[in-house]
Steps between C-alpha positions, in 0.01 A plus 500: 500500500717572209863390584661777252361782587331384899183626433199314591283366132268746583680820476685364218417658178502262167643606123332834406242528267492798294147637521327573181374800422167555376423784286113469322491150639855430326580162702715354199844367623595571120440846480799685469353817665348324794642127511850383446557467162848677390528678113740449259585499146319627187255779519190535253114627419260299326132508461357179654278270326373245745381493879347131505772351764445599856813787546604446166508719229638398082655803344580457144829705360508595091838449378593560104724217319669544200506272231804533291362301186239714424664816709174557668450533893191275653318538796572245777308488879634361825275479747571506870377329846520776755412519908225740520513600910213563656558832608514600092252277365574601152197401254496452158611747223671688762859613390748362815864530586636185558792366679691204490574292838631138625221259353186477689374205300518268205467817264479855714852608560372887441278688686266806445656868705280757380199532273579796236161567381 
């Protein structure tokens, strides 16, 4: 019997456990859409380059730099580690929207919203 409450260990219900919600098989806990995974921050599309890492996607971002010696601008690439959710499944050359969130690894700390085209 529970002494706060007086209700016998039976009857007594534990924490809650917010049920995930599967959408196409979407049983990702970080899915913002269907798991718990809040949004936040900087907001951009990219075209994606890689798919090799199991719900991972690399985006790479073309930036211009300019070089004030020669008063030219160069081409310079980033290129990003998103969370590809299940329930997107974003392949490669597709152009995504991309979100950033709290990190969900070593180097994801964005995560794909919406594929664009």
């Amino acid at each position: 019997m529970n002494i706060k409450t007086k209700i016998p260990k039976e009857q007594a219900v534990t924490k809650k456990q917010k049920p995930v919600k599967s959408n196409k098989g979407c049983n990702d806990p970080n899915c913002p859409f269907h798991g718990s995974l809040k949004l936040r921050g900087r907001v951009f599309s990219e075209k994606i380059v890689s798919t090799k890492s199991h719900r991972t996607a690399t985006i790479e971002m073309e930036r211009r730099h300019y070089i004030p010696k020669y008063e030219r601008y160069e081409k310079r690439k980033t290129r990003l580690q998103v969370h590809n959710p299940d329930c997107i499944n974003a392949k490669e050359g597709d152009v995504v929207k991309v979100q950033e969130c709290r990190p969900i690894s070593k180097t994801k700390h964005f995560v794909i919203i919406k594929k664009t085209k």
